[in-house]
TORKE-799630 format. One record per residue (C-alpha): x negated, y, z; residue in three letters. Coordinates in steps of 0.05 Angstrom, whole numbers, always signed. Example, Ala and Ser with C-alpha at 12.3 -4.5 7.8 and 13.67 -1.06 7.14 Angstrom:
% residues 2
-246 -90 +156 ALA
-273 -21 +143 SER
This chain:
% residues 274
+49 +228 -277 UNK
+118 +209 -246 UNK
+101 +149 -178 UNK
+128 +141 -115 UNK
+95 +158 -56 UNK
+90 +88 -43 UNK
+55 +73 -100 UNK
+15 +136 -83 UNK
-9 +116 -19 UNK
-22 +39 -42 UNK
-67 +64 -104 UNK
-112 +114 -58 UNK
-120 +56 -2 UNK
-142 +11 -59 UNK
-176 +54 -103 UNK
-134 +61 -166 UNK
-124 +120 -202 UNK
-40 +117 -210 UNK
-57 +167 -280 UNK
-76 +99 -320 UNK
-26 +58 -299 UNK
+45 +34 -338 UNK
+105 +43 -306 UNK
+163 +3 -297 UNK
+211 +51 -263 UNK
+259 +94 -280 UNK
+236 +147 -338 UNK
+165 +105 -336 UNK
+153 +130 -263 UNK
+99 +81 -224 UNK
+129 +42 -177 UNK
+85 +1 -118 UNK
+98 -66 -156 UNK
+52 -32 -212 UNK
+7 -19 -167 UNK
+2 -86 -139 UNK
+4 -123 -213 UNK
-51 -77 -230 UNK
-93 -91 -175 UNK
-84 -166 -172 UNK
-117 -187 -239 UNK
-180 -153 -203 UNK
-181 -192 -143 UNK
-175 -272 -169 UNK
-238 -308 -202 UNK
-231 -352 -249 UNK
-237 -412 -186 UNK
-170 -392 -158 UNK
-124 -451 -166 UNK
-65 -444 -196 UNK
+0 -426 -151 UNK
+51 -479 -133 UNK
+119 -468 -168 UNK
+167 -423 -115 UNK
+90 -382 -101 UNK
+116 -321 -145 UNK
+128 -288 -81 UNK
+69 -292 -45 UNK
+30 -234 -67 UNK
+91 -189 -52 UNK
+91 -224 +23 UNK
+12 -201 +28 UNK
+37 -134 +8 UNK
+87 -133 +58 UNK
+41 -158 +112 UNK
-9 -110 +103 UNK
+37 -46 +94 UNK
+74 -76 +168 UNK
+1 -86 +192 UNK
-16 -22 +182 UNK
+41 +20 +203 UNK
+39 -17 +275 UNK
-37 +13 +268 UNK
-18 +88 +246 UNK
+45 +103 +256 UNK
+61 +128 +325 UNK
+137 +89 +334 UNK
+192 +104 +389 UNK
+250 +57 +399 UNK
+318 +78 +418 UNK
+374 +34 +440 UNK
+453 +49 +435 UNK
+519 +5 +458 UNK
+573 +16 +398 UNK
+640 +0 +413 UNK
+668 -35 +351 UNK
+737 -62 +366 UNK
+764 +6 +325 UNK
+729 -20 +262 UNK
+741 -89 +276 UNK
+814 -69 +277 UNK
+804 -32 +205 UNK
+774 -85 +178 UNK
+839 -135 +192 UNK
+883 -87 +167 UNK
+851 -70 +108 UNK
+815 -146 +82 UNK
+857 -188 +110 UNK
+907 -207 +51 UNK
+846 -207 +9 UNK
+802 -270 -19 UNK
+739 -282 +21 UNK
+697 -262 -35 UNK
+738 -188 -34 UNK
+742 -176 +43 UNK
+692 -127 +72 UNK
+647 -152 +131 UNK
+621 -104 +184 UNK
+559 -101 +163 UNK
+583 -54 +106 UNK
+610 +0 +153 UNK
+541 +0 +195 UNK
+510 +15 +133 UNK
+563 +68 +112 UNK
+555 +100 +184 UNK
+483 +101 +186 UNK
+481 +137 +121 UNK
+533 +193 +135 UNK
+501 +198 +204 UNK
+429 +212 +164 UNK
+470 +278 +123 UNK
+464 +312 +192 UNK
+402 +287 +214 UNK
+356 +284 +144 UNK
+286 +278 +194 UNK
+303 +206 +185 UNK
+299 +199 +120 UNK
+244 +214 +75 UNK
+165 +196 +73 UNK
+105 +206 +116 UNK
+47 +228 +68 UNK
-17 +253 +57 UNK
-2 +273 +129 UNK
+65 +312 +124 UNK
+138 +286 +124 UNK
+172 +297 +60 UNK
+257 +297 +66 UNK
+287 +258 +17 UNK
+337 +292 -32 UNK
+365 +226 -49 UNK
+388 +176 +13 UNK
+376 +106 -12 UNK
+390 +47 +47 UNK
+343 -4 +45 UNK
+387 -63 +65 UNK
+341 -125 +93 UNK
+358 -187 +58 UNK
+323 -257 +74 UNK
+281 -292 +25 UNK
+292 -369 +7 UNK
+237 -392 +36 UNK
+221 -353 +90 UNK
+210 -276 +101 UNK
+249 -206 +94 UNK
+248 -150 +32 UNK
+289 -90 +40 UNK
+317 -76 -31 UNK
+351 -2 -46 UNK
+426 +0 -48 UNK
+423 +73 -81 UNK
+467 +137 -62 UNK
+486 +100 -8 UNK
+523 +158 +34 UNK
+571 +155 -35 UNK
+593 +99 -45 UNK
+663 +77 -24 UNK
+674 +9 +20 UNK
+693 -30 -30 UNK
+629 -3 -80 UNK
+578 -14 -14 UNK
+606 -87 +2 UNK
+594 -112 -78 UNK
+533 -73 -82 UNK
+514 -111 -16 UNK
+540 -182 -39 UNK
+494 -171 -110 UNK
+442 -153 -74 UNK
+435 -213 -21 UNK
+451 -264 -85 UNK
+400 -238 -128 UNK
+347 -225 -74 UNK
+363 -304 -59 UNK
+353 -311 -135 UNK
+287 -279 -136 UNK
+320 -227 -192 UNK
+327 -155 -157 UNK
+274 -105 -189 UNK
+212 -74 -168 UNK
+254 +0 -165 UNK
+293 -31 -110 UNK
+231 -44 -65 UNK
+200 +20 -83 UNK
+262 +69 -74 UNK
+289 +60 -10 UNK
+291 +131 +40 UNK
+314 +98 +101 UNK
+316 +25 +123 UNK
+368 -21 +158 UNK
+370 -85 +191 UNK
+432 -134 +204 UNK
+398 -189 +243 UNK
+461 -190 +282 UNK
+499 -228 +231 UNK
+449 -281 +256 UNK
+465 -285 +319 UNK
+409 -235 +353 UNK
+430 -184 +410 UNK
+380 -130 +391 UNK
+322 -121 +349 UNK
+265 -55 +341 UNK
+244 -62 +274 UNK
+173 -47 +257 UNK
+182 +31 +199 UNK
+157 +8 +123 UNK
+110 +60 +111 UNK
+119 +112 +76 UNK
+192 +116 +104 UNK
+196 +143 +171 UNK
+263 +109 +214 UNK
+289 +37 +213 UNK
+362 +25 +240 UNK
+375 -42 +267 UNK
+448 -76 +283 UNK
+447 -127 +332 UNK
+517 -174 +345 UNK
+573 -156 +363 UNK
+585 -188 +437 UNK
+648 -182 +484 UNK
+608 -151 +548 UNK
+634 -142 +620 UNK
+649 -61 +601 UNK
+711 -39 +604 UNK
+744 +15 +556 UNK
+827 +29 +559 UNK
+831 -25 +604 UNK
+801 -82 +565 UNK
+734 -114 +551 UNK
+706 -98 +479 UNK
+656 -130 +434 UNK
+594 -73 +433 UNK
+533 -98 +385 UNK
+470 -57 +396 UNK
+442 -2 +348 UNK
+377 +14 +350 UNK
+324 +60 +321 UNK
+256 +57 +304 UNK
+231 +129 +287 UNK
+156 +164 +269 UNK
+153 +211 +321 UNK
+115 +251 +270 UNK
+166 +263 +228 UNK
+227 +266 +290 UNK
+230 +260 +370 UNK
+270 +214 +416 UNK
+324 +273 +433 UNK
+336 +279 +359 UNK
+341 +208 +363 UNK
+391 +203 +407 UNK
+437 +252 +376 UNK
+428 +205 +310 UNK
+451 +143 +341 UNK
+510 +178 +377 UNK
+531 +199 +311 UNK
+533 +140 +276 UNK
+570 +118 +339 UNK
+621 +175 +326 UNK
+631 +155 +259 UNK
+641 +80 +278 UNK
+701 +94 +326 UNK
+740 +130 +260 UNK
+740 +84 +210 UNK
+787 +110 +157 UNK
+743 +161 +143 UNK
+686 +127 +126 UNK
């Protein structure tokens, strides 16, 4: 019976066998949102009152909450914080969007997510799951991109093959994302699939943020903004956003961690080839 190992791990902690269950995934595989649907039905009487229109997402913010809850609980986390100079992407970015329409031009956001996938080829400890307590490498290296909800609250949908995708590919898949996400339209898969997680809270304004690992991935990257600092490179003062990791020091250590980072750094400062 083809289910993720986050629909795994959900069914044993609740105490559903995944065998007779329906999937909705790809080639019928069981995805968590299965798991959840199944298990809801279960746990309402017939005195619940009925949900307020805009409530749909509610039980998926419960399963959130309790999946964050418990990986503060279990997961032993490390944080790691890195200074990117950006003003060589910046730079790309003008030369290669700037004739464009706004609803064509790439934003940085897409080349963090490029870089942080590349980086992950060379460093695969940081992308995977943490189950039935071993780590599990991913074949497949599918960003979770966090996107805001209407309403309040984060999901981090799958943008898949991520590492593959061209610039142009990554910044539509990004822009469908966000709009459907807004929507309330991306698909269960999406939740279910991603390998690796990363955060963009720098796009609203925040300096740095240590994200708390979705279990059972095992590494969250977070982007703060990009801010002109008193540090000097080549004689000038240049706009270096934070990077930062959140990592399951079963799976990896900091040093590894630090060799991560510095690559996606490395990869940030030559922006054609990404």
């Amino acid at each position: 019976m083809r289910a993720s190992p986050a629909a795994r791990k959900l069914a044993a902690e609740i105490g559903i066998e995944v065998a007779g269950l329906t999937g909705s995934g790809p080639r019928g595989a069981i995805l968590r949102a299965d798991v959840e649907a199944a298990h809801r039905p279960a746990s309402r009487t017939e005195a619940t009152p009925a949900q307020p229109k805009g409530a749909g997402f509610e039980p998926m913010r419960a399963a959130i909450a309790a999946a964050i809850s418990r990986s503060k609980r279990e997961i032993p986390h490390y944080y790691l914080a890195h200074g990117i100079d950006v003003a060589a992407a910046r730079d790309r970015l003008t030369e290669v969007t700037a004739s464009r329409p706004p609803e064509q031009r790439l934003l940085l956001g897409a080349l963090f997510i490029k870089a942080t996938a590349l980086g992950i080829r060379r460093f695969p400890e940081f992308n995977g799951f943490f189950a039935e307590g071993s780590f599990r490498p991913s074949p497949a290296l599918h960003a979770g991109v966090a996107v805001t909800i209407r309403g309040g609250g984060l999901v981090a949908p799958a943008i898949h093959d991520t590492a593959d995708l061209d610039l142009d590919t990554l910044m539509a898949r990004m822009r469908d994302l966000v709009a459907r996400v807004r929507a309330g339209r991306f698909r269960g898969s999406e939740i279910a699939d991603p390998t690796i997680a990363v955060s963009r809270l720098g796009e609203r304004g925040v300096e740095t943020l240590f994200g708390v690992i979705y279990p059972p991935q095992v590494a969250i990257v977070g982007f703060g903004k990009a801010i002109d600092r008193p540090r000097v490179s080549e004689g000038r003062v240049v706009p270096r956003p934070t990077v930062t990791l959140a990592a399951d020091h079963r799976a990896s250590d900091g040093h590894r961690g630090v060799l991560f980072l510095a690559e996606v750094d490395r990869l940030l400062q030559r922006p054609v080839a990404l």
